[in-house]
N, C-alpha and C positions, 0 to 999 in steps of 0.2 A: 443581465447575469454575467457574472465574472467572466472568464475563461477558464479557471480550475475549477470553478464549480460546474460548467457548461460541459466538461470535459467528462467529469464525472459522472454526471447526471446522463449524458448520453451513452457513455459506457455500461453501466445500472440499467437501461433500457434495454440494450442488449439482451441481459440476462431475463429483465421480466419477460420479453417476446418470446425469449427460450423457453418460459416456464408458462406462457398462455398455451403455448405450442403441444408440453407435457398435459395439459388442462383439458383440452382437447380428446389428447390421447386417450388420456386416464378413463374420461367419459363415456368412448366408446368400447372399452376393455368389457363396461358396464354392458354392452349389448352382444357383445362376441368380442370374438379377434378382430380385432384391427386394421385397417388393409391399406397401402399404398397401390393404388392400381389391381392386381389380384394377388398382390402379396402380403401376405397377413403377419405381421408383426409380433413377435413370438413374447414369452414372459422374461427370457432372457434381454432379447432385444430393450424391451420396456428399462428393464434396470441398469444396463450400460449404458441409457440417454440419459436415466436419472442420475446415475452418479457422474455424468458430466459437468451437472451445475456445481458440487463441489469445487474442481479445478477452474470454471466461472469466475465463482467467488475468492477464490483464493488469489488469480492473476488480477480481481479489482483490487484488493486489499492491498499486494504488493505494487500493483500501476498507480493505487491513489497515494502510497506514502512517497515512490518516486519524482511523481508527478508534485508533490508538496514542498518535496527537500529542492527539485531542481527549479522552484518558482521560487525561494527563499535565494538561491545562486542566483540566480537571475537579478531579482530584485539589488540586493548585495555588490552585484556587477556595474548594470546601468549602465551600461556604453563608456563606462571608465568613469561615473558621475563619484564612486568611493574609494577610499582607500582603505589599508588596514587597520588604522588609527581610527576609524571613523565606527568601523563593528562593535557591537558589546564582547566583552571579554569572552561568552562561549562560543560566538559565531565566530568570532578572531584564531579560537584556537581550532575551528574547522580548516582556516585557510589555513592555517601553518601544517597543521597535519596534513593538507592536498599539496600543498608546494615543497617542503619539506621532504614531502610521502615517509613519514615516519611508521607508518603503519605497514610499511612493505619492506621484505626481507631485500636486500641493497647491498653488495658487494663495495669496497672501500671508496673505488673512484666512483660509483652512481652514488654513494651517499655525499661524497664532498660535492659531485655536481648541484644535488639538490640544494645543500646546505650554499652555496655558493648563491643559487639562483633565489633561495631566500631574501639571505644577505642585500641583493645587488636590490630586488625588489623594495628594500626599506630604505637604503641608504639614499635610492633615487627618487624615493615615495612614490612610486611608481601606480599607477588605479589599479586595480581588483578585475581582471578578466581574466578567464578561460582555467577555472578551477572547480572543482568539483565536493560533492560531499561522501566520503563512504559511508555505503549505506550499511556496510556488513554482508554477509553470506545470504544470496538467494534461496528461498523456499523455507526462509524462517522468520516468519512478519509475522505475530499475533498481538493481543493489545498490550502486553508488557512491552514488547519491543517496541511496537512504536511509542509509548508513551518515554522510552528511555533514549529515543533519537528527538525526540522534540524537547526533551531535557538539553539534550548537546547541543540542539541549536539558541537556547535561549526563549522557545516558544511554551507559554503557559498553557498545557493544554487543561480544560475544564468541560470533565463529562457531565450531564445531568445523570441523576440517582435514579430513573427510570431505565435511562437508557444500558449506564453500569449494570445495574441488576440485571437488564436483559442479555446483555452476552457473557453475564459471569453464570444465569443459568445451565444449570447438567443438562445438556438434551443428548447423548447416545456418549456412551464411554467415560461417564461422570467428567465431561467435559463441556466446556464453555462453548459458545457461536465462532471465533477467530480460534478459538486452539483450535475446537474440531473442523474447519474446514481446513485449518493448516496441515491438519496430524491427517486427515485423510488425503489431501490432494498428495502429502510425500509418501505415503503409504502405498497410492495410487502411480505415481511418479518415479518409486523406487522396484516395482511389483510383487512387492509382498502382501498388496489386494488385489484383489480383480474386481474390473468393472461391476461383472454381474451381484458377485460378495457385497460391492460397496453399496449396491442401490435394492438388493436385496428388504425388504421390511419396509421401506421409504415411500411413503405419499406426495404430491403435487401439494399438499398443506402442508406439509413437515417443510418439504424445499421453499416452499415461499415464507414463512416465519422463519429458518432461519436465513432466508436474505433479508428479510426486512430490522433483524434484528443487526447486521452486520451491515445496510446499507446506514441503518440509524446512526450508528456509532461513526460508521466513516463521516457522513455529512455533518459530523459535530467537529472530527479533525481536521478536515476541510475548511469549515469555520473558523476553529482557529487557528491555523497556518494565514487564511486571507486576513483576518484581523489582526494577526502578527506583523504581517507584508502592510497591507494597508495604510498600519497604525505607526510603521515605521520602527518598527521594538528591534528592529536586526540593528540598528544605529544606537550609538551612546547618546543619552537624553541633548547634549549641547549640539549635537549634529541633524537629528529630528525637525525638519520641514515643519 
């Protein structure tokens, strides 16, 4: 197994132990209150561990598209193996946007610096190390967005029609699997929900279908980000091993 995907797949595990854990619980609810030791675990209690997994799920979602874009750097990099010339024209215009930093407001001498350290990078074709991709504003990853960062890097992504359909389905707030853990973790992150609110109505089935609908969909971007990296698609076809 890869390393991005070993990476994932273990992180994913995390959450299902969280949720065996909830499984548990849920069961004994079924025979009274609950008890760690002689402390019985209230109704509230129960629904601020449930709406944990939303924030769970939400920090996989943003770890898995970080964890993709910086294994595309990586790759891109190489110990100095490419240069700019060597990227397809979308990945190309990442690095000009990192070295450049045109995406950050820059006062006259840091932008001539930038512009400067561009310049000197081409003129001496200098290899591709220690740049980065912006990824955009934290706490805002649903499947539009990422499908619109894998656009910018040049990576085709392709959902299967199973899998789209499952996190385009409404489950709570006529909302999809990645909006709504997104719109709840910031909801949750900002406190204009509360714990209790959030996991309020919420079963140990609810939270496991919509992880597995949200781990489906990752493990397809995952896919292709490694078949992207793999197959070599971050190079222009003359430069492709």
């Amino acid at each position: 197994m890869d390393q991005l995907t070993q990476t994932f797949e273990e992180r994913l595990q995390e959450i299902e132990a969280y949720l065996d854990l909830l499984e548990v619980l849920e069961r004994q609810v079924q025979k009274g209150p609950p008890k760690i030791g002689n402390a019985a675990i209230t109704a509230q209690q129960q629904k601020i561990l449930y709406s944990s997994v939303y924030l769970q799920l939400y920090n996989l979602v943003e770890a898995t598209v970080t964890w993709c874009v910086d294994a595309v750097v990586a790759a891109a990099s190489d110990k100095g193996r490419w240069r700019p010339a060597d990227l397809v024209e979308s990945l190309r215009r990442e690095w000009v946007r990192s070295t450049a930093r045109t995406h950050l407001e820059l006062n006259q001498d840091h932008r001539l610096e930038a512009a400067v350290t561009l310049c000197e990078h081409l003129v001496q074709a200098l290899p591709l190390v220690d740049w980065s991709v912006d990824g955009g504003r934290r706490g805002n990853w649903a499947d539009e967005e990422i499908r619109n960062i894998t656009a910018r890097l040049g990576c085709d992504l392709h959902i299967s029609n199973d899998v789209y359909k499952g996190i385009k389905r409404p489950i709570r707030e006529d909302k999809g699997s990645l909006v709504l853990v997104r719109y709840l973790r910031n909801k949750l992150a900002h406190g204009s929900l509360s714990f209790t609110e959030c996991g309020d109505g919420v079963t140990v089935v609810d939270l496991r279908d919509l992880k597995e609908r949200t781990a489906s969909y990752l493990r397809e971007v995952v896919a292709a980000f490694r078949s992207y990296i793999d197959r070599y698609e971050f190079l222009v076809p003359a430069r492709r091993p």
